[in-house]
matplotlib code that plots the C-alpha trace (Angstrom):
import matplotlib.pyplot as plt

x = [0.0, 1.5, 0.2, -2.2, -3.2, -6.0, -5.1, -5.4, -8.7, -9.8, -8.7, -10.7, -13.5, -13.7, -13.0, -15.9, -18.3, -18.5, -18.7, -15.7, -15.7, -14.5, -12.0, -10.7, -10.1, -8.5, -5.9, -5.4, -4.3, -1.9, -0.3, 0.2, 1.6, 3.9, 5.3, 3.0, 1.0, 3.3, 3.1, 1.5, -1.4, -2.4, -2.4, -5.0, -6.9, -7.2, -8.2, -10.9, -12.6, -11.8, -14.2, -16.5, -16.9, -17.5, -20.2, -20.5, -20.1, -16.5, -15.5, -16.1, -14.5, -11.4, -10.8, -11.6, -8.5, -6.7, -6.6, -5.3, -2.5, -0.3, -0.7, -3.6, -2.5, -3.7, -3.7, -4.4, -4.1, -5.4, -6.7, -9.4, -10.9, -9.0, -9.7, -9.3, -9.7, -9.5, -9.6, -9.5, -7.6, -7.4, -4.8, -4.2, -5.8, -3.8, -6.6, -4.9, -2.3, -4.6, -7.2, -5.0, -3.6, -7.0, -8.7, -5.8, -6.2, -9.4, -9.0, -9.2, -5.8, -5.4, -2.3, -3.3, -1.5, -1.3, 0.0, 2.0, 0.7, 0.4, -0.7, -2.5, -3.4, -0.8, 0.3, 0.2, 3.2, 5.0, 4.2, 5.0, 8.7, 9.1, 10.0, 13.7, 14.3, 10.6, 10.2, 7.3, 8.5, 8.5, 8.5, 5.2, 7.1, 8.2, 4.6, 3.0, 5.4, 4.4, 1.2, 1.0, 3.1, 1.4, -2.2, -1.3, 1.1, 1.2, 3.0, 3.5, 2.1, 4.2, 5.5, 3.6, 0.0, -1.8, 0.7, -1.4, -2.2, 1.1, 1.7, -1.3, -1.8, 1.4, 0.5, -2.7, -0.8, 1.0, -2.1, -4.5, -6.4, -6.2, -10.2, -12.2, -14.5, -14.0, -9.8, -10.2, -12.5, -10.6, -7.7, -8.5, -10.4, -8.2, -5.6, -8.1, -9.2, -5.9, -5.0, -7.6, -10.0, -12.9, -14.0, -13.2, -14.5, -13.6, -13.6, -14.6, -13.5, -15.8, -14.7, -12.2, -9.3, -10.7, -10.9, -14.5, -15.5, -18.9, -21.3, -23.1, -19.6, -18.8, -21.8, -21.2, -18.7, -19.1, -21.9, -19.3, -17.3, -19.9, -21.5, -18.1, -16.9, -20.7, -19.9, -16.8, -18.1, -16.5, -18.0, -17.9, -19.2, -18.5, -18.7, -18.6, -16.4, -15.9, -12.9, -13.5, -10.7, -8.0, -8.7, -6.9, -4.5, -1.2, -0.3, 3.5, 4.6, 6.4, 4.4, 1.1, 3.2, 3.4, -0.2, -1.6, 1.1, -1.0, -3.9, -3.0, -1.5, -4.1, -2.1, -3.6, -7.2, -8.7, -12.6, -13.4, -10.5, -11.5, -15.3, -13.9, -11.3, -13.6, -16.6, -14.5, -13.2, -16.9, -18.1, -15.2, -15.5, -19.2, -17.9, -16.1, -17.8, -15.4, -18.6, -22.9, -23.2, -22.5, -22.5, -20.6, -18.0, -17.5, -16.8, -13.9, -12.8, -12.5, -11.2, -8.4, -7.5, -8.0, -5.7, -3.3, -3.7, -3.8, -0.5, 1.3, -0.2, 1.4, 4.9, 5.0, 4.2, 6.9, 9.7, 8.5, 9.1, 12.5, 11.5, 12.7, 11.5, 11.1, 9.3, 6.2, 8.6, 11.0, 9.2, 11.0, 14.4, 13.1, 10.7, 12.9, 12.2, 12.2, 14.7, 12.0, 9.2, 6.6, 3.5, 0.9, -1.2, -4.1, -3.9, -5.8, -6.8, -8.5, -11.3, -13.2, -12.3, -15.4, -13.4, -10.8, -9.2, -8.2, -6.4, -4.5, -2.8, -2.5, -0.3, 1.0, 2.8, 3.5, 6.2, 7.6, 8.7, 6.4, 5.2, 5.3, 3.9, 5.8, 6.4, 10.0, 10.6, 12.2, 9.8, 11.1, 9.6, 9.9, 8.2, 4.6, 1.7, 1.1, -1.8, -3.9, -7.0, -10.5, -13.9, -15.4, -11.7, -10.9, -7.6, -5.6, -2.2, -1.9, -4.2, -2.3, -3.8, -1.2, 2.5, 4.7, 7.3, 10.1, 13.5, 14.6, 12.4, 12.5, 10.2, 8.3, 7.2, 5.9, 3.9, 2.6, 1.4, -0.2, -1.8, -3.8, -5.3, -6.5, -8.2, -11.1, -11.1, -14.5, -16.0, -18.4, -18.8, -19.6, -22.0, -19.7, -18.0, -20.5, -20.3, -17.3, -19.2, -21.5, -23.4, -23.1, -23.4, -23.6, -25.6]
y = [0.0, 3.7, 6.6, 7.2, 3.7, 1.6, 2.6, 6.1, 5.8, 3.5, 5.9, 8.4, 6.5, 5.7, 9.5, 9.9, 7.6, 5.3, 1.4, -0.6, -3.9, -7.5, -7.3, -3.2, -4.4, -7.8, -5.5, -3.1, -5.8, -7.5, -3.7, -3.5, -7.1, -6.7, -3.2, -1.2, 0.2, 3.1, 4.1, 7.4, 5.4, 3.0, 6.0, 7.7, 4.6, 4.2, 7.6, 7.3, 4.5, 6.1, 8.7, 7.1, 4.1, 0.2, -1.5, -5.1, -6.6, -4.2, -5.0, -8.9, -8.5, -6.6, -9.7, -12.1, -10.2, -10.4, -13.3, -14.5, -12.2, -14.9, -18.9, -20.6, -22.8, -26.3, -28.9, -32.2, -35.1, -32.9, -34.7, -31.5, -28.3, -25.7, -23.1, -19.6, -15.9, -12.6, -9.5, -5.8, -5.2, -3.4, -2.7, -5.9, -8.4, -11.3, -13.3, -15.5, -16.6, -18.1, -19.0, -21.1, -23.5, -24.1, -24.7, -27.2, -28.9, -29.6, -31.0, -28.3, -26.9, -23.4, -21.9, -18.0, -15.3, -12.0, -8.5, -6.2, -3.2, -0.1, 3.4, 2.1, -1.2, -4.1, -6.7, -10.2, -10.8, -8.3, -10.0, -13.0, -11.6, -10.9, -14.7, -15.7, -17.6, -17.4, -17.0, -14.8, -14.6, -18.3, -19.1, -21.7, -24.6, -23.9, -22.6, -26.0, -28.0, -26.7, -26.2, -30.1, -30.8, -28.5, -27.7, -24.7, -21.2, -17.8, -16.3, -12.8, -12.4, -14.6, -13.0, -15.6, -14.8, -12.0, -9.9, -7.4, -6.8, -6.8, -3.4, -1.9, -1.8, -0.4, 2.4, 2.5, 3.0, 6.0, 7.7, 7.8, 5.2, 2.4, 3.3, 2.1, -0.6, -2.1, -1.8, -3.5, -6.3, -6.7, -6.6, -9.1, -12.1, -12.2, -13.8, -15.6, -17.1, -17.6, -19.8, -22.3, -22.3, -24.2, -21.3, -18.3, -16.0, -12.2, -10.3, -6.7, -4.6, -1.7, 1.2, 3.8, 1.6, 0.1, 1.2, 1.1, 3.8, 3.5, 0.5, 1.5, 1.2, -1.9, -3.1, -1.7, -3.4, -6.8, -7.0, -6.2, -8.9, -11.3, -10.8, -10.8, -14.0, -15.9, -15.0, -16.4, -19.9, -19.2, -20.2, -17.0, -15.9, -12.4, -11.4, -7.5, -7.5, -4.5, -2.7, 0.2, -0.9, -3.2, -7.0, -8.5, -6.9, -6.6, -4.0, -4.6, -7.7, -9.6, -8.8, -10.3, -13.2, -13.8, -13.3, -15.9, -18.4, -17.5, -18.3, -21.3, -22.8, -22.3, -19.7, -17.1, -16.0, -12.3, -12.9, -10.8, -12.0, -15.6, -14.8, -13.3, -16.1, -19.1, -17.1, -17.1, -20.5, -22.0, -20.2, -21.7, -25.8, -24.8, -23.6, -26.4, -28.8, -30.1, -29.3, -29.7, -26.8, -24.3, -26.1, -28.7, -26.5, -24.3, -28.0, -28.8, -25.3, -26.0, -29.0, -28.1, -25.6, -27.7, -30.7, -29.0, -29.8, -26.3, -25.4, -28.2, -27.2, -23.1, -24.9, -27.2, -24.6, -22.0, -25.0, -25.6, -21.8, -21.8, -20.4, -22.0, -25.9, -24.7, -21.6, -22.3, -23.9, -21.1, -17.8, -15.5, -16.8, -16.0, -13.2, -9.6, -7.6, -3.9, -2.4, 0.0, -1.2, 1.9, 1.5, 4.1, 5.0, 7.8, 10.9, 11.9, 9.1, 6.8, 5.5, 3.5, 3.1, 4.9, 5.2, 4.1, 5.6, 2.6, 4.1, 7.0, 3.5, 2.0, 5.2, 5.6, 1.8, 3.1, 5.9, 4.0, 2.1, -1.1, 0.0, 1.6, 5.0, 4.0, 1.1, 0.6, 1.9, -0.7, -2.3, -3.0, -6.1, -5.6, -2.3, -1.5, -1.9, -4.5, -5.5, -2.6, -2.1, -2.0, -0.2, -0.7, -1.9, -0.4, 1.7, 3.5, 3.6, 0.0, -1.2, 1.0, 1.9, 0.1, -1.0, 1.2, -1.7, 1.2, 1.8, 4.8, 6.3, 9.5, 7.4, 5.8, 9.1, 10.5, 7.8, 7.7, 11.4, 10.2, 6.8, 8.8, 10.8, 8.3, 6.3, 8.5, 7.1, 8.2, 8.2, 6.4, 3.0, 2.2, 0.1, -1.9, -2.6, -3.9, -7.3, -8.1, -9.9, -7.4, -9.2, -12.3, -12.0, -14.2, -14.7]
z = [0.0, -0.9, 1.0, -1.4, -2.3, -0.5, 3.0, 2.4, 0.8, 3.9, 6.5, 4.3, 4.4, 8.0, 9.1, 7.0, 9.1, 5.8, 6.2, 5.7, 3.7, 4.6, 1.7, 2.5, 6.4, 5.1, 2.9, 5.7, 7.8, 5.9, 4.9, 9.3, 8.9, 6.1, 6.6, 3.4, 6.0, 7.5, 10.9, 10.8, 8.6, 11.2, 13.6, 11.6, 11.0, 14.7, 15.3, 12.9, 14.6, 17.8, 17.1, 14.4, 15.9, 14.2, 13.5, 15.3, 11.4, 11.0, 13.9, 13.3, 10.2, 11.8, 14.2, 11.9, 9.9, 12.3, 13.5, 10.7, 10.4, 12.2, 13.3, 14.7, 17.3, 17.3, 19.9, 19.2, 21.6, 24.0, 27.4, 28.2, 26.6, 25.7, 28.0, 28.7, 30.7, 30.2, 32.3, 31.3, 33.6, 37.6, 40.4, 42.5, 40.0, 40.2, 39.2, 36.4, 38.7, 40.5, 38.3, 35.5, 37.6, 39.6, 36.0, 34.9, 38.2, 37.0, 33.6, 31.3, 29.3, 29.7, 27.0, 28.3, 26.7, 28.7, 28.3, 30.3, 32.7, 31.1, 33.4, 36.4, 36.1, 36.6, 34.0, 34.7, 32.5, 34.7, 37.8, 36.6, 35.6, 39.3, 39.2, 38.5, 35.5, 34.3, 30.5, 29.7, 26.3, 25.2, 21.3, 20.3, 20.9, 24.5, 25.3, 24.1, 26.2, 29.5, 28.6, 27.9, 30.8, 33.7, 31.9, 31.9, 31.0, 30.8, 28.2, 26.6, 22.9, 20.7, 17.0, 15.5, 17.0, 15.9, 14.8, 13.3, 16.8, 18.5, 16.0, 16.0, 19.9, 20.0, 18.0, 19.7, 23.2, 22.0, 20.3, 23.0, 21.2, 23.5, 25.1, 22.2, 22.6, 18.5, 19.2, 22.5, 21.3, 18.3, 20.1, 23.1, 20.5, 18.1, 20.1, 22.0, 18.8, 17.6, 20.3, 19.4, 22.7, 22.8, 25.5, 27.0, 30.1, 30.3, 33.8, 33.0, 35.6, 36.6, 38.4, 39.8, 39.0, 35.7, 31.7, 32.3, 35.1, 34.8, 34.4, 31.2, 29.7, 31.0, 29.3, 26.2, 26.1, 27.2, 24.4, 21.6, 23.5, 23.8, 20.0, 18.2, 20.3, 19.9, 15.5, 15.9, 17.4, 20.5, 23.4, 26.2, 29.5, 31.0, 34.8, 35.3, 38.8, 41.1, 40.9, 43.1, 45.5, 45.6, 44.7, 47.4, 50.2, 47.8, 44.6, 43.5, 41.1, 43.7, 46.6, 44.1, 43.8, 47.1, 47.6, 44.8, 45.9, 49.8, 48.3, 46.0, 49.1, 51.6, 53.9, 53.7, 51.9, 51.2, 50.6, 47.7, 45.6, 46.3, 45.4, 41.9, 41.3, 41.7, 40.0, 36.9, 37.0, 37.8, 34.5, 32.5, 34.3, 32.5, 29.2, 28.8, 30.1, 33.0, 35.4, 35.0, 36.8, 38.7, 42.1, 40.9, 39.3, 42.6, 44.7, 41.7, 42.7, 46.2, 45.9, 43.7, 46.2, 49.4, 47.4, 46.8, 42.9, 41.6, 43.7, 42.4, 38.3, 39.1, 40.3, 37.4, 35.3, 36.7, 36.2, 32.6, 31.9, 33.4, 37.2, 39.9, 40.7, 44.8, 44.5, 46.5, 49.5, 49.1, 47.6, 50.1, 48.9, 45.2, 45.1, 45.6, 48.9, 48.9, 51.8, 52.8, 54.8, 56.0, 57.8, 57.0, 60.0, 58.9, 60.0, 63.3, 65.8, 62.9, 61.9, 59.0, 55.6, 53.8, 50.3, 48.1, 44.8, 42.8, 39.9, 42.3, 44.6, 40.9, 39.8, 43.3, 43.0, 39.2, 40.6, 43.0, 40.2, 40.1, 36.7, 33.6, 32.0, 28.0, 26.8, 27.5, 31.0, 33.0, 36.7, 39.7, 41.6, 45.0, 45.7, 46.1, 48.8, 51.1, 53.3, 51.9, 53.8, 52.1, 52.1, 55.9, 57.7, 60.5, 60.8, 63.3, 64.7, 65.1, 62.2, 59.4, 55.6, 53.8, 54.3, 51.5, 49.8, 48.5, 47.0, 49.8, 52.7, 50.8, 48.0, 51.0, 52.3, 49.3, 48.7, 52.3, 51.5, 48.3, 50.0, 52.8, 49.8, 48.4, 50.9, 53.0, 56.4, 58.0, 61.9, 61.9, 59.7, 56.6, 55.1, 54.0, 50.3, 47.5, 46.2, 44.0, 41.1, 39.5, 36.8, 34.7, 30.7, 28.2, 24.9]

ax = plt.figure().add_subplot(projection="3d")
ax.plot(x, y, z, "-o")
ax.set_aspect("equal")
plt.show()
């Protein structure tokens, strides 16, 4: 494609409010694979349908496209469904940690590709790093090996899926582009698709620490999700979760780590983040139809957790990756320590937690340096917050917000400033914080 060739006249088009074709969006997508697309075109393309919009037929077509731009993985012999999650991402979600090893546990085969933390929210790839040896960045043959040897892996976006997406969502990241519900579903299914499932669920997060603030956008786009997945013969289930407030008591890589290893090995359990994890697996036992129902899916659950079983999946899958093969008996050997430890007491005598910013203790972790604002800044593991109180805790001198994980206790101190306002510590009470799991969705 030149500059003024079929791109151009696409992006014209589009800017236009004009419908695209199945054939224009198939050339446009092979021009982003093979180079003829330039830069500055995909931009504008994106910025089109940033502020025109897709139909639910473009935006098909678009992931259709794209999915194709690369290899479709295959995997025959398999002993279970191929199964799957996706969330959109919030500040403590270390659901798939959990979650992937409780659903191989179970029966299923779960080859999950995941994506980094941009702004805010955390990346499970990023936490994952936090481990020593463990490859996030695995070629196809290394991901089907542990996959087939502990049911499960995590992996980073391979050159070889989707690549269409791999450089348009860059572009997308650096355009302000990355909030538009026909990008994002395009975006998130066609590497689903392209890594053959037989079903997927998606966790949309909903609130002060998600892409979706409000519920009407959560919505919106979980029915673009669900409708595009459903014409693709994909089997899907949404839940729309809360993410008002920290899921779970830890923000920071290794700290979340530590925290999913607590709950895969019974030590230690935060209630909301339970109630989200074993939501999600219980839809996708149903999916794929490891469980009857719903009550029999939630006792797998339990008992994968109670056994041991799903523990024993995450270690196998960390030594398959290159991490090391004692991590669960050893994780404080492994998993880096900040030198700075500060308890956060609120000011004045105390009181209840009545409110909590989401996104400001998502950027707060962010400038300690426990995540990124571009693409190539460099993360360190150790820092963050630990033991973060929620909506309705009590705190005071001895029951503090947070603990502050930091480089220096000049960084600790600043984010101890920042931490108090963000939380909103009240007199009297509250109610109470809302249920985690919002609404179920499904066509």
């Amino acid at each position: 494609m030149t500059a003024r060739g079929p791109a151009a006249e696409l992006i014209r088009k589009k800017r236009d409010g004009a419908l695209l074709s199945d054939e224009a969006i198939s050339t446009l997508v092979a021009g982003i694979v093979d180079g003829s697309v330039s830069d500055a075109q995909i931009a504008a393309f994106a910025m089109a349908v940033y502020f025109r919009g897709m139909t639910r037929a473009e935006c098909a077509s678009l992931t259709r496209a794209m999915t194709r731009s690369g290899a479709i993985l295959d995997w025959p012999g398999a002993g279970g469904p191929i199964l799957d999650k996706h969330s959109t991402g919030g500040v403590g979600d270390k659901v798939s940690l959990i979650l992937a090893p409780v659903v191989a546990a179970c029966g299923g085969l779960v080859p999950m590709i995941s994506g980094r933390g941009l702004g805010h929210t955390g990346g499970t790839l990023d936490k994952l790093s936090s481990i020593p040896g463990y490859d996030t960045t695995a070629d196809l043959t290394r991901f089907r090996a542990a996959v087939n040897e502990a049911g499960c892996a995590i992996v980073g976006q391979t050159a070889d899926l989707a690549p269409a997406d791999r450089r348009l969502y860059a572009i997308r990241d650096v355009t302000a582009t990355v909030d538009s519900i026909p990008l994002i579903t395009a975006s998130i299914l066609s590497k689903k698709l392209a890594g053959g499932l037989d079903a997927l669920v998606i966790d949309v997060k909903v609130g002060s620490g998600a892409f979706a603030t409000s519920i009407e956008t959560a919505i919106d786009l979980t029915e673009n999700l669900l409708a595009v997945a459903e014409g693709a013969g994909l089997r899907t289930a949404a839940l729309l979760t809360d993410m008002s407030q920290v899921l779970g008591h830890h923000v920071g890589n290794a700290l979340e780590v530590r925290e999913a290893l607590g709950v895969l090995t019974g030590r230690r359990r935060d209630e909301r983040l339970h109630t989200v994890a074993t939501a999600l697996a219980r839809e996708l036992l149903v999916l794929g139809g490891l469980a009857r129902d719903g009550a029999a899916a939630e006792a797998a659950v339990d008992k994968a957790l109670a056994s041991g079983a799903a523990a024993e999946r995450f270690a196998r899958m960390v030594s398959a990756l290159g991490g090391p093969r004692d991590l669960l008996e050893c994780s404080d050997r492994h998993l880096a320590r900040a030198p700075i430890e500060l308890a956060v007491a609120p000011d004045g005598a105390g009181g209840f937690v009545s409110r909590v910013d989401a996104r400001a203790l998502g950027l707060l972790v962010v400038d300690l340096g426990g995540g990124r604002r571009r693409v190539e800044d460099a993360i360190d593991p150790s820092v963050g917050l630990a033991d973060v109180r929620g909506v309705g805790d009590a705190v005071d001198r001895d029951r503090p917000i947070a603990i502050v994980h930091a480089r220096s206790a000049a960084d600790a101190e600043r984010a101890a400033k920042r931490l108090r306002e963000a939380v909103t510590v009240s007199d009297e009470p509250s109610a109470g914080s809302g249920p985690p799991i919002l609404r179920r969705m499904a066509r």
